[in-house]
Structures are given as structure tokens and as C-alpha cells.
C-alpha positions in Angstrom: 142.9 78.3 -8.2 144.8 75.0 -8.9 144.7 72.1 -6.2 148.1 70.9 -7.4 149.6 69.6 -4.4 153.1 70.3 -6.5 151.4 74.3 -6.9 153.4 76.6 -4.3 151.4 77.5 -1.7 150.3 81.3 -0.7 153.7 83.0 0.3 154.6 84.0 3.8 158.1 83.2 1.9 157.9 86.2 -0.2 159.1 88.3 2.4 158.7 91.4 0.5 155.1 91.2 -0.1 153.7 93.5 2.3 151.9 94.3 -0.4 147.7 95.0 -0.3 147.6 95.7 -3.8 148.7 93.4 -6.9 150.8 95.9 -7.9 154.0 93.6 -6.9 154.3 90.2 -8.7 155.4 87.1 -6.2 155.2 84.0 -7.8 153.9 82.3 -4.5 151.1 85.1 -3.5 150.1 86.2 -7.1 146.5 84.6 -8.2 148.1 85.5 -11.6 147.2 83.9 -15.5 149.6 81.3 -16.3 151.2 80.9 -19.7 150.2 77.2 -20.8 150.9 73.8 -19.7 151.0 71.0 -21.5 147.7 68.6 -20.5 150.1 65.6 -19.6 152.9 67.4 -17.9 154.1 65.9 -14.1 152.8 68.4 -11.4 156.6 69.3 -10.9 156.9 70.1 -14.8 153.7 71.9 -14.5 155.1 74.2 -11.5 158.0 75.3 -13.8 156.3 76.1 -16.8 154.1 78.8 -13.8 157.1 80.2 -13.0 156.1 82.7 -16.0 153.3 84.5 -14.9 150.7 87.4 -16.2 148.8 89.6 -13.7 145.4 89.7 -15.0 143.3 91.2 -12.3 144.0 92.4 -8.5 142.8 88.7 -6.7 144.9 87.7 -3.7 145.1 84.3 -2.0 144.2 84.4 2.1 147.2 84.6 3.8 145.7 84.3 7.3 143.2 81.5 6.3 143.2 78.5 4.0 140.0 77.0 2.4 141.1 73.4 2.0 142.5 70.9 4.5 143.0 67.0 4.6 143.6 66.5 7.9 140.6 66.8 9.4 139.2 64.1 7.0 142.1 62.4 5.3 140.8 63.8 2.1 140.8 66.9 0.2 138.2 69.0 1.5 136.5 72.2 2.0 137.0 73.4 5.7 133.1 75.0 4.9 132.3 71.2 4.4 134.0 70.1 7.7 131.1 69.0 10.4 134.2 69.8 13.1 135.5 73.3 14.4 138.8 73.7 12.5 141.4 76.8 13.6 144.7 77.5 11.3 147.9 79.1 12.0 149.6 79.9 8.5 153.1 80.4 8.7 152.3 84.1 7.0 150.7 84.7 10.6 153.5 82.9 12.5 155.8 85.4 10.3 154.4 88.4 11.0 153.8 88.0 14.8 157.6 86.5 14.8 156.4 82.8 16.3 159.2 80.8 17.1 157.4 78.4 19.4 154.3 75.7 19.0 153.5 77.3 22.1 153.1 80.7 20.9 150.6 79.8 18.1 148.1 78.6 20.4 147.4 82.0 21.3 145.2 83.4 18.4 143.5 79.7 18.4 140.1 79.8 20.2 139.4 77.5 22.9 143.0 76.4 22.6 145.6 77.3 26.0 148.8 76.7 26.7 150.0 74.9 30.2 153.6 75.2 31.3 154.8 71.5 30.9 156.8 71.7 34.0 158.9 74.1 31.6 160.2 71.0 29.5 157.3 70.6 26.4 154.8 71.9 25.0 151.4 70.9 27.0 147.9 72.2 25.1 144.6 72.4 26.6 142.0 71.4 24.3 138.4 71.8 25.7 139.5 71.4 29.2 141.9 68.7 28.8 145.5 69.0 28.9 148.0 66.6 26.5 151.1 66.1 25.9 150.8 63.3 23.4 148.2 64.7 21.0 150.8 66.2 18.9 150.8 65.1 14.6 152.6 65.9 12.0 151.7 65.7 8.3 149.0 63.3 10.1 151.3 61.1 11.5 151.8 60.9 15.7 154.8 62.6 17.1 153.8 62.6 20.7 157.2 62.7 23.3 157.3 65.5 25.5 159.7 67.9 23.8 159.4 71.6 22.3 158.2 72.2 18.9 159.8 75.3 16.3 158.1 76.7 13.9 161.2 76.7 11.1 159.7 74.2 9.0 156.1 74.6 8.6 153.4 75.8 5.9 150.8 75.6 8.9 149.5 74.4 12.3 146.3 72.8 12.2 144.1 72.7 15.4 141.4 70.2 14.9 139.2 70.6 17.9 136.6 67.6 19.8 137.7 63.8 20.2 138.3 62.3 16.8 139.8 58.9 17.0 138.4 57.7 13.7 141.1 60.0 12.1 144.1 60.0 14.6 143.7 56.8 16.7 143.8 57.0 20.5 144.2 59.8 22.4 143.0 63.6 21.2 140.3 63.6 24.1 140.2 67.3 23.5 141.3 67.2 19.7 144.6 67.2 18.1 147.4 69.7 17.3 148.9 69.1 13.6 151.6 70.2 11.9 152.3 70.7 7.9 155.4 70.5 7.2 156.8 72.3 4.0 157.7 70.4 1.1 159.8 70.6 -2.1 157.5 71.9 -4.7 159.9 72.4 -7.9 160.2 76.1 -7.5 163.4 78.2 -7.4 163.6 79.9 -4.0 165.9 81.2 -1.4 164.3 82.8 1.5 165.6 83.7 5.3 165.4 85.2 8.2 167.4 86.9 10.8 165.9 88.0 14.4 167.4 89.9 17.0 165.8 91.8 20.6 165.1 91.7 24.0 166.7 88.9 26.5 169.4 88.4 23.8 167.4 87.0 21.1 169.6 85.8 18.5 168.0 83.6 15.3 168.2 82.5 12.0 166.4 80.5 9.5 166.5 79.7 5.8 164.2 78.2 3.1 165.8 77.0 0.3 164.3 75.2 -2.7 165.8 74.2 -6.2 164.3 72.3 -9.2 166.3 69.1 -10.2 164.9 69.1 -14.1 161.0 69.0 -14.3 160.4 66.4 -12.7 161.9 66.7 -9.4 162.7 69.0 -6.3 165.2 69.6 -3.4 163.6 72.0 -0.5 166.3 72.5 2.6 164.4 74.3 6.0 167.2 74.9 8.4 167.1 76.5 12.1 169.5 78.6 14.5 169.1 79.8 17.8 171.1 80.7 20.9 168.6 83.3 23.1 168.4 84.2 26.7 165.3 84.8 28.7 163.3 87.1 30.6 163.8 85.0 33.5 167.0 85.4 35.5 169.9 83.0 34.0 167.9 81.0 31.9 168.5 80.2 28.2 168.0 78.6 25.2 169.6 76.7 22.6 167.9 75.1 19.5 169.0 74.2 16.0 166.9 71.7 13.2 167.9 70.7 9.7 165.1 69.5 7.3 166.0 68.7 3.9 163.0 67.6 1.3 162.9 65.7 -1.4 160.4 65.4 -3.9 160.3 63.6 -7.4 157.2 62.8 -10.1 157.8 58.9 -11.1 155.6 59.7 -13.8 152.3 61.8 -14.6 150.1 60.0 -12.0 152.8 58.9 -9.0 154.6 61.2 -6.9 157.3 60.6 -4.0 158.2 62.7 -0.9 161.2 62.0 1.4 162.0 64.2 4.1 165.0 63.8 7.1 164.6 66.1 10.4 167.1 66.5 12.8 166.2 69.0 15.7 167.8 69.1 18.9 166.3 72.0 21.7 168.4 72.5 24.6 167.0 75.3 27.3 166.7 75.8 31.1 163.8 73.7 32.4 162.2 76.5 34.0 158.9 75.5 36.3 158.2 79.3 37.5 156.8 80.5 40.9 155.0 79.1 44.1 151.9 80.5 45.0 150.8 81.8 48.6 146.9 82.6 49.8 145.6 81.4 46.4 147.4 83.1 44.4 151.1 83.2 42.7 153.6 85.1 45.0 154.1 88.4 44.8 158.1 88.5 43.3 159.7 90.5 40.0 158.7 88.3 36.8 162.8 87.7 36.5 162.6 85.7 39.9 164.2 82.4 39.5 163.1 79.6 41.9 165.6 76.7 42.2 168.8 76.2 41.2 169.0 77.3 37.2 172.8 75.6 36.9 171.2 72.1 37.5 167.7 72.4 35.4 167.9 71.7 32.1 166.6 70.1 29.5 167.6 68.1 26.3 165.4 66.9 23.8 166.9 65.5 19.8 164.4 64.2 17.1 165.7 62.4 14.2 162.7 61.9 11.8 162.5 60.0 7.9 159.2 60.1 6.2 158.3 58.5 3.2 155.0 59.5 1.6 154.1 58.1 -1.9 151.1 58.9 -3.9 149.6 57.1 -6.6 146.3 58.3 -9.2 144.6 55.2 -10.7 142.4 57.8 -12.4 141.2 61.1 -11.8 138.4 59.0 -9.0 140.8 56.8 -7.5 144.4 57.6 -5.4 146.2 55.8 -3.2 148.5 56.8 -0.5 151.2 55.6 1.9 153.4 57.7 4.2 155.6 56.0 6.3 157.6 57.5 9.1 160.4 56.5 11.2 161.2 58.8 14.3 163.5 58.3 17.3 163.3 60.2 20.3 166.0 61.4 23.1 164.9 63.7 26.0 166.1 64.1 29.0 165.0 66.9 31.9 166.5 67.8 35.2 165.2 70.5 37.8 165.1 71.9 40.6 161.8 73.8 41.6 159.5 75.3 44.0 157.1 73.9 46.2 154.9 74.7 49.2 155.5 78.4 50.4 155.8 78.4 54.8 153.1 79.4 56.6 154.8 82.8 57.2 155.1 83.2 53.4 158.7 83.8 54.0 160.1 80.6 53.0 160.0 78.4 50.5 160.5 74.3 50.0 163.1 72.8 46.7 162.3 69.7 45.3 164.1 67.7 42.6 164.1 65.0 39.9 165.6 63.6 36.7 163.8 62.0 34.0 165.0 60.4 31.2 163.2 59.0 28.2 163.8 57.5 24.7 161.2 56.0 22.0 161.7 54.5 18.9 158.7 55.4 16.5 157.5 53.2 13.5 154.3 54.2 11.4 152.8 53.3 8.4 149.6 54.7 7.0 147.7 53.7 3.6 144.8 55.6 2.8 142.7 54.8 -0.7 140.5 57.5 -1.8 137.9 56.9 -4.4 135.1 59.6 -5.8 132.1 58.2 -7.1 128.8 59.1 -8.1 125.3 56.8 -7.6 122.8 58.4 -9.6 122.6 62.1 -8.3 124.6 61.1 -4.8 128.4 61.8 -5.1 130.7 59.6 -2.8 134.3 60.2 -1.2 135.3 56.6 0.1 138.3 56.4 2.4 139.5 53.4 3.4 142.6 53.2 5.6 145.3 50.6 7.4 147.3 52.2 10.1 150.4 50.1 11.8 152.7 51.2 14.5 154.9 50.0 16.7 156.1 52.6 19.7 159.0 51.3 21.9 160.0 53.4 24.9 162.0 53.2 27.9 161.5 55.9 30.9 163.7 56.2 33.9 163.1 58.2 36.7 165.8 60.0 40.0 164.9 61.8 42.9 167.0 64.7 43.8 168.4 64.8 47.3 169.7 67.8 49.6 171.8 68.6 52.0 170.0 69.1 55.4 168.6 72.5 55.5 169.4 73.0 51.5 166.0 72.7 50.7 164.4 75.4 52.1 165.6 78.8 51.0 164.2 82.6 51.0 161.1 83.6 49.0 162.7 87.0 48.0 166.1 85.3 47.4 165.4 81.9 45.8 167.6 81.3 43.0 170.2 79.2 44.6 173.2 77.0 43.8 173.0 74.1 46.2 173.9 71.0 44.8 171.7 67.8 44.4 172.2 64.1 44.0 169.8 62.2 41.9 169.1 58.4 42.6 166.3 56.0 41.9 163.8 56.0 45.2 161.5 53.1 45.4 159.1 54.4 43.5 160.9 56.0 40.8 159.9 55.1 36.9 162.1 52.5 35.5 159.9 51.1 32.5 160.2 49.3 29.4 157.1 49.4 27.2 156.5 48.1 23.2 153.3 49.5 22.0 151.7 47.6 19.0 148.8 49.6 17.2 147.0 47.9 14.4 143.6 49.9 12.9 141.6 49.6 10.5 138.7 52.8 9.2 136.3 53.8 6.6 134.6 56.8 5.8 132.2 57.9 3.6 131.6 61.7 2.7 128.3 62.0 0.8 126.9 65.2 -1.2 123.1 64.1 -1.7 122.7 67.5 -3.1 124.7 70.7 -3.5 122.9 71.3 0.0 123.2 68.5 2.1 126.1 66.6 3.1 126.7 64.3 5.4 130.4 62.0 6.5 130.1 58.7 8.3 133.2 56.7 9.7 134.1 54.3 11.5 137.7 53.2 13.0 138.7 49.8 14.5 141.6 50.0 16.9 143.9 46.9 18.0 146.2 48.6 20.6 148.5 46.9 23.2 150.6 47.4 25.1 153.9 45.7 27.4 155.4 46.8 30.3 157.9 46.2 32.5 159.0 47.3 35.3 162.8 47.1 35.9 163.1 48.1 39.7 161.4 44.9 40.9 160.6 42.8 37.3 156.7 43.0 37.7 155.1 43.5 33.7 151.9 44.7 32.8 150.0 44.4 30.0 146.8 45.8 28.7 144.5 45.0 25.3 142.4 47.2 23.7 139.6 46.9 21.0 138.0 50.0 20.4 135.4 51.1 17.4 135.6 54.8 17.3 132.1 56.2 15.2 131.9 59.7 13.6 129.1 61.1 12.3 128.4 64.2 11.0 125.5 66.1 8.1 126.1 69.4 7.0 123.4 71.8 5.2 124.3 74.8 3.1 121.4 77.1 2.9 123.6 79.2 0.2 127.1 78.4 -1.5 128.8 80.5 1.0 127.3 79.3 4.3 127.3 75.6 6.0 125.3 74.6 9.0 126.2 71.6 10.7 125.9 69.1 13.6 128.4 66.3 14.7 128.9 63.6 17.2 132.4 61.7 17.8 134.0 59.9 20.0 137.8 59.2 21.0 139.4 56.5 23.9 142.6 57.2 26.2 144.2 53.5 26.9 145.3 53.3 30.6 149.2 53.7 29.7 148.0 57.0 29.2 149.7 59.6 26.4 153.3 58.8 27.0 152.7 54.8 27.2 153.7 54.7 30.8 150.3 54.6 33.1 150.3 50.8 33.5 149.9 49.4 37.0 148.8 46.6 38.7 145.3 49.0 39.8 144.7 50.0 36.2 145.9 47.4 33.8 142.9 45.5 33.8 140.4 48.9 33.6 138.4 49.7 30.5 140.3 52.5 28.7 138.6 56.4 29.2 136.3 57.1 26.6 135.4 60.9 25.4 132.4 61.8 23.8 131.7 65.0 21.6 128.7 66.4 20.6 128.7 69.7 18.5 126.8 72.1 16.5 128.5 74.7 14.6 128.2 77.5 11.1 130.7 78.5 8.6 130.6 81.2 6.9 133.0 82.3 4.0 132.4 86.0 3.8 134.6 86.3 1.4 136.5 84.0 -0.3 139.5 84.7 1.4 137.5 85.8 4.6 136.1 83.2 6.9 134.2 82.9 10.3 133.0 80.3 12.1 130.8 79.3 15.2 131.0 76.1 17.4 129.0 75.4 20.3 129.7 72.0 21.9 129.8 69.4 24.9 132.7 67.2 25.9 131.8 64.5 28.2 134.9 62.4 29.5 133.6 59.2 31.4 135.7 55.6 32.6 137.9 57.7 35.2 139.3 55.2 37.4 139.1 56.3 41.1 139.8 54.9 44.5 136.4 52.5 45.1 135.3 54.2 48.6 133.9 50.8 49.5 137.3 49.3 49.3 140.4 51.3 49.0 142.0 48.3 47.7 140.6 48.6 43.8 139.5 51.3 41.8 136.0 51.6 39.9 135.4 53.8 37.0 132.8 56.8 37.1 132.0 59.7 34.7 134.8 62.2 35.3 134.3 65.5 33.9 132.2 68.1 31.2 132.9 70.6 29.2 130.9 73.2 27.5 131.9 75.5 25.3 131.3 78.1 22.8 133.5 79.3 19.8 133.9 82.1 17.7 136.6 82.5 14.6 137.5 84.9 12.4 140.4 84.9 9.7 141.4 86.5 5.7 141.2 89.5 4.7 139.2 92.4 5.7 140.0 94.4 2.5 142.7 94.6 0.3 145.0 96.0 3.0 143.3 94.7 6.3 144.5 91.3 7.4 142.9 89.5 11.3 143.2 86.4 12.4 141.3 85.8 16.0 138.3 84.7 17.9 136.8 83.9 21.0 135.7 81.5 23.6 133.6 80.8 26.6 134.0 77.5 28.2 133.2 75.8 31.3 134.2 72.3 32.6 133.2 71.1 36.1 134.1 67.5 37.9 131.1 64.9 38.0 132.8 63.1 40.7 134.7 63.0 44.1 138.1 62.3 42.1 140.9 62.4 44.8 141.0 63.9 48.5 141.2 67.5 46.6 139.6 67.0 43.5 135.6 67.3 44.4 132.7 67.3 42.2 131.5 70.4 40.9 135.0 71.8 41.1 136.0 73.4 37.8 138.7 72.2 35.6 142.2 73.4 36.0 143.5 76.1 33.0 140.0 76.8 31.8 139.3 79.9 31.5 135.7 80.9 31.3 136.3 83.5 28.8 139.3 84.4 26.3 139.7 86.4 23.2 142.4 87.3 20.7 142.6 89.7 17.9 145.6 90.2 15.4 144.9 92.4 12.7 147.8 93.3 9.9 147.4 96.8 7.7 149.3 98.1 4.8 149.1 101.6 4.5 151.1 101.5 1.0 152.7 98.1 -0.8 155.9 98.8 1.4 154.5 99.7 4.6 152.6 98.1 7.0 151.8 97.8 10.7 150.4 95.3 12.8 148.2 95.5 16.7 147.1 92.2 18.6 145.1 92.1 21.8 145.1 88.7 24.1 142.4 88.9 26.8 142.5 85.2 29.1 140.3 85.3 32.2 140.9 84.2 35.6 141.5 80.2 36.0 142.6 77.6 37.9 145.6 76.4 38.7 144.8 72.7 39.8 141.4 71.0 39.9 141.2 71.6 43.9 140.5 75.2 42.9 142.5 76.4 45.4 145.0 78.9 43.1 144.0 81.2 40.9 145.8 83.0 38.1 144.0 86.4 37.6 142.9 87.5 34.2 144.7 89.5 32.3 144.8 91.6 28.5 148.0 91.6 26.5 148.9 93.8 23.8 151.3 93.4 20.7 152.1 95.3 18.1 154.1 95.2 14.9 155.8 97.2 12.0 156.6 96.3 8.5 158.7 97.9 5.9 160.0 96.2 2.2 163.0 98.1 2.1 163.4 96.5 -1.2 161.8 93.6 -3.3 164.1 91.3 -1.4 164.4 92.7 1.7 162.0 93.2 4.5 162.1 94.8 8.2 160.5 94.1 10.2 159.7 95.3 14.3 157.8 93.5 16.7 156.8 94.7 20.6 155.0 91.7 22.5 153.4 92.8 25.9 153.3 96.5 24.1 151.9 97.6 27.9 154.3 96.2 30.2 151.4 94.1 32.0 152.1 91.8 34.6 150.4 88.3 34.1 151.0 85.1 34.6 150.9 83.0 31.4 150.5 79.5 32.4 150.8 76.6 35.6 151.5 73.0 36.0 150.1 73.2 39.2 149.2 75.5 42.6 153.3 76.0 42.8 154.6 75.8 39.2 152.8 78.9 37.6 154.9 80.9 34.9 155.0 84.9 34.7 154.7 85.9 31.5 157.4 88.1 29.8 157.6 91.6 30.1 157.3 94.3 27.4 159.9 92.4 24.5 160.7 93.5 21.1 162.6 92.3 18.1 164.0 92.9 14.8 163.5 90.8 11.7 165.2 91.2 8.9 163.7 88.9 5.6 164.9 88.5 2.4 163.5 86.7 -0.3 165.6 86.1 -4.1 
């Protein structure tokens, strides 16, 4: 198989493949003979001259798995040769489950959960720690607190354990990135249209066109205007990503891509809880006043990415991107149920944030070989410059408005929002300046091994604008990985790892800074892991990760003197993890896993938050399962199980959301070799659960039994 980055990629876009067999011929899924290309052709020029194909034998590409990723190392390389637990979401998956949401991937990623965000962005729990900032695309941070589609992207890359030598600060738990799709050359016109349950109404479309032989245009655009399961909320979402890619010449390629998205929806924060657990009410139940909770969020993104080959050893890279950020979130939500459990309390607030983000990366890669040792040198410059400003309001009530009925709780009091005394009102320039080298070495076809080592220069302004105080903090970090894999046969990789990652006191979204904290040593998160790959087949892979995640430097209230905090080991997690994803057979398709993991407290870290308590939205145990089958090349059928134990709402362990087992299931039929439709039932049972919490009174029921049609078409 080519590694032509220009080379179309396996194709969720054929949507008329539901084919086991090689009996139909897609240009994107077809492992097919092509009819020559010249030696010196660009990769663009190459791609066209494949467009003519001949089947020569029944091999298929994974669709559920890849074999190769960069960014888990920067470089081109093997996931079997990755000393790091790895877990991908192709966007064949995220078609054939119907994904529409970042959200909704997580769930067929081990280890990985989803916390409710205060129902205004997407919050992941990696190994026990939630984040809202450790969010990448194409490698480069994209980290406000907004919702992410699905419209534009080849895949979603989960790259699990602290890894700071690759993606800077943050990513205490690991990071979530996103690949974007790019334009390839090829002729393609591809689309869908979705429609179901709570009013579902979508649309997307892929287009691409060759511009000559050199050059390509790729346009990934979004609709959506949906209701929900919950009673008078909605949703509202659009994105437009045109792509443009052009060979300067045999050796140098360009990439420039513009996104606009804009996702508009009821910021919906869920149910209260009573006795430990969430109140009894129908999953529709709104609490608060849906007319005046919403949220806004716009993204206008340009990225530049240029790549140059000195020689067949030695590349060089830059991607630049340029991102601006508007959100803005207002709600009204549910707090403490009454002692009675009769009554409930409304709370209120408006937050308001932009940022302004400006990164440049330049990565040179350079194979070489010392006698029988072969090298992969990475060296790498990264520059940013993150500007934000963040303003908070309290909502206020009417005497007596703030308390309504438990069984009658969607209201439509009014609020007024104005800045308490100690409401946000910040201005903060973050500078980041780093410097990292890395070294994968292949002493034998056996052994392997990949030392690095980042140097981060990150600082950090901020002012206050209620009362003109500024803070500033100063970080120097060195971030190590190591990591030394052995392959006992081609096929099979053993491997052990440590890294390390650092959270600066301004915290994910730059706005932490104090006069308690500025001055404190940034947290520090250390991973230490041992894990086995194993490609079954070659488009069949498992894997096994068992790990600990150690989080120290938690600042906390000094017991000796309330009046300044001290910093003390905070937390561990341990955790074990099982994947599985490719093909079964010909016709048999999974993606899944599992995970058992638990994370306790090592310290007294508030009046609630004791040691030994676990950590909040960790479930000990949690499985998935999606399997895919085509009885014949134009009919198909898929059946997904979700199993999440019991957890905790909060770290004071005192609400729990019980476990629960989901079930999905799916139907596929090619109608013709352009059209596909397509049926999906989520929650296939009807099972009541609860899907996710912010805290003890913020807990989200999860949908009830849901089902849509798709109809894809592919020319």
C-alpha cells in the first residue's frame, strides 16, 4: 500500500461500499493494481493517473482501524511501534454509527468518558482527569470550550497518558486529536442526508475536484437544525471547510484550509440529585428556564501547512494556524433539591469569552542509518501566542422565583445578569515558546526504543478588570519521554513507557491566575505504562495497556495557615485497557474494548474532597462493542453494546450515577452504486440511564430509544 500522503485514504466516502467482497470497485476502498506512474510525477499527478484502476485480488484496507499515525510521534509511524496506548475513530465508524458529535465518539474509545460540560462543550475524561482544553486538531491546539462536529474529519485520534513532549502543556490524562480531511486530487462528490427522532434534520457534503495534476480543491460543508429528547431544547449548527492543496513541484507540497463553524443549542445542565442519587423525574424533564439558556459558540480557523523533501531522509514541515474564538453561554439550572425532596433551588450566570489563537509549528525529520542502528530525528520549534478575554454575570431572581417544584420545574421566570464582586472579568496574553527533539531508534528489527525531550517557555499575563490587580506567572518546564519496544515476531510489539506532562496554574482555559496561585509551581503528571500490540491481521488489531497516572503539585489550603496554600500529591490512577478494531473476516467489521480503572485522592483536598475518596466520572469498569456484518455486497446490519459502571458524581462521593448497558443497532442497504440507506436505533432497549454529570446536581439522562434515517450518495 502507498504512504502517499496525496493517496485517498480508505473510503467511508464511498457510501455504497457496503461491500465484504471486492466484487465492487471504489477507488478510495479498493487495494487494487494501478496502471503506471511516471517515477517523477507530483503526488497530486500521481493520484490521477490511480484513478484507473485493476482489481487483482480480493484485499481490503481496515476501515475500522488504521496502521499508521503521526500524531502520536510527529512522524510517520507504525501504531505497532508506538510505546503509548493509541485508540482511533475512523470516520467509516463515525458513518456507520451516524456520529454527529465529538462527544459521541468517545464512546467505543476505552478508558475514554464523556462529562456533561455544564451542557455547553465537550468535556473528556482521560484516565481520571477531566479537560476541556486538551482538544488538537491536525496537531495543532484548539482548546475553547465549544462543541465539536464530526462533518469534516478522516479520524479522531485518542492518544492516551501525559505527553507534553508532543503537545506542550496540558494533556494530564492524554489528548483528543482531530484529522481533518484534505484535498487529495481526486474527483469526488459525496453527501449525506439524516432524518429521526426529536426532529433530527441534517445534511453534509464532501466535495473534491482536481485543478490539473498538480493541484486540488476539497469543500466539507455542515447543516443542522434538530430538536432534542429533552423538553424544548434544540439545536442549531452549520460549518463550511473548504481545502486547498497544490504540489509546488515534485518534492514541496502546500495545504490551506478556512473553517467557519458556528453551533448554537440550549445549554442544557440536566437534573438535581436527591439521597445520592439523580431524581427520580421522566428523562424529558427540563430543569430551569430553557428560553434563557443558550449557548453560542463561532470558530473561524486558517491553516497553512507546507511540506518540503530535501531527499528521500530528510523533510521539513511548517503548519501554521490562525483561529479566533467567540462563545458565549447563559443558563439557568438546578441546584440543591429541599429536604422534603419536593422542591428545588435555580441558579444563574452568563459567561462570555473570546480568544485569538496564533501557532506556528516546524518540525524537521531526518532518517538515518549508523552502521546497523537506523535513526528517526525530529527536531521541532513551536510558537504561540493565545490572547483571551473572559467575562463573567450572575443571574438574579425575583423573591421566591428561585425555588420552583421538582415535578414541575421547567419554568419561565425571568433573570437579570450583572457582574457580582467576584465575577471573572480577565484579560490574559499567553506566550508559548518550545523547543523538542526526539529520537526513534530500530537497533534491530526487534528492539526499538524513542527518547525525547521538550523544553517549554510558557507565560502568561493577567488582568483583572473589576479592581486592576495583574498576575503573572513563568514557566520553564523540560518534559522527558521515554519509551523501548520489543517485537518477539513481525506482528506482535511489547512495550514499556514513561512520560510526563505539566498543567501551568492558569489552568486549561488561561484563566486560573490568582494572587494564592500565581507564584505556585505548575501540576506535574506522571505516566508510567506497559502495554502489547498485536496486528492479528493486517487489517485487525488489538491492543493491551496497563498503566499508572500519578498527578502531584495540587495546591491546597496549608492547614497550618489558611492564609497560603502548599502543594501535595493529589491523586492516582490505575488502569487497565483492552482494544480491539478491523476486520473479523471479509464481512465482519468491530471496533471496541474495555477498561478497568481506579483513581483515589492522596490527600485531604477541600472540606469534601478527602483522601481515599475516588475520583469523580470513573468508572471502575466499562466496555463497548460495535460490530458491522454484510450478509451480501448490498446488505448489511450493524449491533453495538455500551456497558459503563456505577461512578461518581463529584469527588465527595456523595452521588452516584448507577451502571447501566446500552444497546444500538443499525441497517444498511446500497440501493444502488450511488446511493445508500441507511437505519440507525440508538438505546435499541429503551433503558433508562444517566449518561454524564458536572457535578452532584448537573447529571444528564441519556436519550431514550432514537432512530434515524440516512440517506448516502456517492458519484
Amino acid at each position: 500500500m502507498s504512504t502517499n500522503p496525496r493517496q485517498p485514504t480508505p473510503c467511508a466516502r464511498c457510501m455504497a461500499a457496503t461491500v465484504a467482497v471486492g466484487a465492487l470497485v471504489c477507488m478510495a476502498s479498493a487495494t487494487a493494481a494501478p496502471k503506471s506512474a511516471d517515477a517523477g510525477d507530483s503526488p497530486r499527478a500521481a493520484a490521477r493517473k490511480l484513478d484507473s484502476i485493476e482489481v487483482t485480488a480480493q484485499r481490503y484496507l481496515p476501515d475500522y482501524s488504521i496502521r499508521n499515525t503521526r500524531g502520536a510521534t510527529r512522524t510517520d509511524t507504525p501504531l505497532l511501534d508506538v510505546p503509548q496506548a493509541v485508540t482511533t475513530v475512523t470516520d467509516k465508524l463515525v458513518a456507520d454509527q451516524a456520529i454527529t458529535s465529538l462527544g459521541d465518539a468517545f464512546r467505543y474509545l476505552p478508558g475514554i468518558g464523556t462529562a456533561q460540560g455544564e451542557g455547553n462543550r465537550d468535556t473528556a475524561v482521560l484516565r481520571g482527569n477531566s479537560t476541556t482544553g486538551d482538544f488538537f486538531v491536525d496537531g495543532i491546539r484548539d482548546d475553547v470550550q465549544y462543541f465539536r462536529d464530526m462533518y469534516n474529519l478522516d479520524r479522531v485520534e485518542a492518544i492516551k497518558g501525559p505527553n507534553a513532549m508532543i503537545f506542550g502543556r496540558g494533556g494530564s490524562g492524554g489528548v483528543i486529536n482531530r484529522i481533518t480531511r484534505k484535498a487529495d486530487g481526486v474527483d469526488l462528490t459525496n453527501g449525506t442526508l439524516q432524518f429521526g427522532s426529536h426532529q433530527r434534520r441534517r445534511g453534509t457534503l464532501d466535495l473534491g475536484r482536481a485543478i490539473g495534476t498538480t493541484a486540488g480543491f476539497r469543500l466539507n460543508a455542515m447543516l443542522e437544525d434538530s430538536e432534542s429528547h429533552r423538553d424544548d431544547a434544540w439545536l442549531k449548527r452549520h460549518g463550511v471547510n473548504p481545502t486547498y492543496g497544490i504540489d509546488l513541484g515534485p518534492d514541496t507540497n502546500l495545504d490551506l484550509s478556512y473553517e467557519r463553524f458556528h453551533d448554537e443549542r440550549t445549554a442544557d445542565r440536566g437534573v438535581p440529585s436527591f439521597q445520592g442519587r439523580p431524581v427520580d423525574v421522566p428523562p424529558s424533564t427540563f430543569f430551569g428556564n430553557p428560553a434563557l439558556s443558550v449557548s453560542e459558540a463561532t470558530a473561524d480557523a486558517f491553516d497553512a501547512a507546507l511540506e518540503h523533501r530535501f531527499s528521500p531522509d530528510l523533510e521539513l514541515r511548517n503548519h501554521l494556524r490562525a483561529a479566533d474564538y467567540d462563545k458565549m453561554y447563559q443558563n439557568v439550572f438546578p441546584g440543591a433539591v429541599g429536604a422534603g425532596g419536593t422542591t428545588v433551588s435555580l441558579a444563574a450566570y452568563r459567561n462570555e469569552t473570546t480568544r485569538r489563537n496564533l501557532f506556528n509549528q516546524t518540525d524537521l525529520v531526518w532518517n538515518l542509518r549508523a552502521g546497523a542502528v537506523e535513526h528517526t530525528l525530529l527536531a521541532g520549534v513551536e510558537l504561540g501566542r493565545q490572547t483571551t478575554d473572559n467575562a463573567r454575570l450572575t443571574g438574579h431572581f425575583a423573591p421566591g422565583d428561585s425555588v420552583v417544584s421538582v415535578l414541575d420545574p421547567n419554568v419561565r421566570v425571568p433573570v437579570s445578569f450583572s457582574q457580582s464582586a467576584s465575577d471573572a472579568d480577565n484579560h490574559s496574553v499567553a506566550k508559548i515558546s518550545a523547543l523538542y527533539l526526539q529520537n526513534q531508534i530500530a537497533f534491530s528489527p526487534r528492539w526499538l526504543a524513542i527518547l525525547g525531550l521538550r523544553h517549554d517557555d510558557f507565560r502568561v499575563d493577567l488582568t483583572n478588570r473589576r479592581n486592576g490587580d495583574v498576575f503573572r506567572s513563568k514557566d520553564r518546564k523540560n518534559s522527558p519521554r521515554a519509551g523501548i519496544v520489543f517485537k518477539p515476531t513481525a506482528d506482535v510489539s511489547l512495550y514499556a513507557s514513561l512520560s510526563r506532562a505539566f498543567q501551568p496554574r492558569a489552568g486549561d482555559q488561561l484563566a486560573s491566575l490568582n494572587a494564592d496561585n500565581a507564584a505556585l509551581e505548575p501540576e506535574s503528571f506522571r505516566n508510567r505504562e506497559l502495554g502489547a500490540k498485536w496486528d492479528i491481521r493486517r487489517d485487525l488489531q488489538a491492543s493491551l495497556a496497563v498503566y499508572r497516572l500519578d498527578r502531584r503539585n495540587v495546591a491546597v489550603v496549608d492547614p497550618d495557615d489558611p492564609t497560603r496554600m502548599r502543594l501535595t500529591d493529589g491523586q492516582v490512577t490505575r488502569g487497565v485497557e483492552i482494544g480491539l478494531a478491523g476486520r473479523i473476516s471479509d464481512a465482519w467489521q468491530v471496533m471496541g474494548g474495555y477498561a478497568r480503572q481506579n483513581g483515589e485522592l492522596l490527600a485531604d483536598l477541600g472540606t469534601s474532597a478527602h483522601k481515599g475518596n475516588r475520583l469523580a466520572q470513573l468508572p471502575r469498569h466499562s466496555a463497548s462493542l460495535w460490530n458491522r456484518y454484510d450478509f451480501t455486497p448490498r446488505l448489511g446490519a450493524g449491533l453495538g453494546i455500551i456497558h459503563r459502571g456505577a461512578m461518581y458524581a463529584n469527588v465527595d462521593n456523595q452521588v452516584t450515577l448507577p451502571a447501566f448497558t446500552r444497546f444500538d443497532a443499525a441497517l444498511y442497504w446500497s440501493a444502488t452504486e450511488s446511493l445508500q440507506m441507511q437505519l440507525n436505533i440508538e438505546n435499541l432497549t429503551d433503558k433508562r440511564y444517566f449518561a454524564s454529570a458536572h457535578s452532584n446536581n448537573n447529571i444528564t439522562p441519556g436519550a431514550p430509544r432514537s432512530a434515524w434515517v440516512s440517506l448516502n450518495f456517492a458519484y
